[in-house]
C-alpha positions as CSV (number, residue, x, y, z in Angstrom):
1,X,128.7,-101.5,72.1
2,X,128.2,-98.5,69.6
3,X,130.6,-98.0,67.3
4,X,130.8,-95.5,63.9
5,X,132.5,-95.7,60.9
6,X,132.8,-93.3,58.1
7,X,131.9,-94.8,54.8
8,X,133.3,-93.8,51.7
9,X,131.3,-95.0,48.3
10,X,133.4,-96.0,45.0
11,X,130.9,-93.0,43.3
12,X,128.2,-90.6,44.2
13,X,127.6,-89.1,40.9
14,X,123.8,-88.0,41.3
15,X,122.8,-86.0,44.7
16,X,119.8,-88.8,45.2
17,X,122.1,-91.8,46.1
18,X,123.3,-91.0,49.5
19,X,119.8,-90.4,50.4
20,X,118.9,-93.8,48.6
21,X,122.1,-95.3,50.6
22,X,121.0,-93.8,53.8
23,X,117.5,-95.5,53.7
24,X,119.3,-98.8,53.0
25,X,122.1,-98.5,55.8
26,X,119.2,-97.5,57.8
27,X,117.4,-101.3,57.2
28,X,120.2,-103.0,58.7
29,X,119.6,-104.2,62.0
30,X,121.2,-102.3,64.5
31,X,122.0,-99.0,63.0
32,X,120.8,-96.6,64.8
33,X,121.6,-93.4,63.1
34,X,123.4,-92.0,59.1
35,X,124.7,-88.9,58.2
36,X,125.3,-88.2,54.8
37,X,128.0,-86.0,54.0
38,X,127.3,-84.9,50.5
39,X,130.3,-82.6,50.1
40,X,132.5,-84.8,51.6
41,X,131.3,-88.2,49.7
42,X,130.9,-90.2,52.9
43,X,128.6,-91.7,55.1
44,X,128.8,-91.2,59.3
45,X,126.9,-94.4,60.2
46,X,126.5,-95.5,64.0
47,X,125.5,-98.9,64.9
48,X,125.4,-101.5,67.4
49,X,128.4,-104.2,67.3
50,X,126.1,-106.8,69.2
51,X,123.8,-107.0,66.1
52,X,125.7,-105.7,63.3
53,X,129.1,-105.3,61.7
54,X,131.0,-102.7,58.9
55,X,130.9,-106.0,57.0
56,X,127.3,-106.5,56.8
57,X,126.4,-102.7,56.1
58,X,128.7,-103.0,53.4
59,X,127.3,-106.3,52.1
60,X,124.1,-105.1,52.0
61,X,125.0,-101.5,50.1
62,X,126.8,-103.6,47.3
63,X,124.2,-106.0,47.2
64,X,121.4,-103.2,46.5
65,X,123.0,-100.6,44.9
66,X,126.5,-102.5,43.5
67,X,128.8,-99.8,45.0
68,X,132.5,-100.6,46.4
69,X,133.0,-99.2,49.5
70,X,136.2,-97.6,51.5
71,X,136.0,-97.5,54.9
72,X,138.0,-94.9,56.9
73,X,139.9,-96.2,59.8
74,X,140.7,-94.2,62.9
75,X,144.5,-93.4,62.0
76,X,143.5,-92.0,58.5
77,X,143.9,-95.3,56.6
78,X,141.3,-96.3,54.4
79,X,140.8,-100.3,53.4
80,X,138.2,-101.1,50.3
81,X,135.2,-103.6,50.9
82,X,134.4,-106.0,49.0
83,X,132.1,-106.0,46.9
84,X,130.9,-105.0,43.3
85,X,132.3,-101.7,41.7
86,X,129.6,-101.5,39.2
87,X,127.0,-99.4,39.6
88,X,123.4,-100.2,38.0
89,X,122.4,-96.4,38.4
């Protein structure tokens, strides 16, 4: 089943990192597609729930680019992931 969720990065500071997030998200298995939303620092990112989840597109942005994520639920809520705030950039 596809599914999207709206990403939100602890910090986009420089206009190259959602671009370098995008290429990441998009070496996941199972995402099919990433929007970056510059303006709006967020990610649209649409994948398949049979081969992937929010929590291993998230493990796998922390674990390349050390960025905390918040993602943004359907009722407006946001929870944090869980990984590393810091950012080697």
């Amino acid at each position: 089943m596809k599914k999207t969720v709206t990403l939100h990065p602890s910090r986009i500071g420089c206009p190259s990192i959602p671009g370098t997030m995008k290429g990441i998200v998009m070496s996941v298995p199972g995402v099919e597609d990433v929007k970056v939303r510059y303006e709006e620092r967020s990610l649209d990112i649409t994948f398949d729930e049979a081969k992937t989840s929010e929590t291993e597109i998230i493990k796998k942005i922390g674990q390349e680019m050390g960025l905390a994520m918040e993602v943004a639920e359907t009722h407006g809520a946001k929870k944090e992931g869980n990984v590393s705030e810091t950012c080697p950039m």
